[in-house]
Structure formats: C-alpha cells, structure tokens
Steps between C-alpha positions, in 0.01 A plus 500: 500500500702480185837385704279238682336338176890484352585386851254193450614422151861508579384224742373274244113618483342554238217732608412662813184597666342823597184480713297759600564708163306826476625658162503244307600730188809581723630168519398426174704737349802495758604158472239348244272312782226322375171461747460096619079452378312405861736646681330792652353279752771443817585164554537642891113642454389205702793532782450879600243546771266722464434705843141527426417118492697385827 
C-alpha cells in the first residue's frame, strides 16, 4: 500500500484513494488518511444488481 501511494505521488498526484476501507484507524495512522464525509455510500450502489430483485 505504502509503495503504491508513493507510486502515485511520484506521478504527480497529490492524494490517492482507498475505497472500501474497513480499519479506518489503520489507515489513519499508516499513512495519515483522512475519511471523505458522504462517502460511505458507493457511487456503484445503484449499478450492482441485486439477485433478489431480477
């Protein structure tokens, strides 16, 4: 993880994304992440099919 976030900045970005955290603490405290506000809804919630309503 650490080797792909430098990866990205040597590449000229200045911050990467992580979805689908589940420690947030971890990644808080690895690499100083910071959680986006709203962004514990998917934006691909609407896109995955649900096998129940078919």
């Amino acid at each position: 993880m650490i080797k792909s976030l430098e990866s990205l900045r040597e590449m000229g970005y200045i911050y990467g994304i992580i979805g689908g955290v589940g420690p947030e603490d971890f990644y808080q405290k690895t690499v100083g992440a910071k959680v986006i506000d709203g962004s514990e809804i998917s934006v691909y919630e609407n896109l995955i099919r649900n096998n129940d309503t078919k």
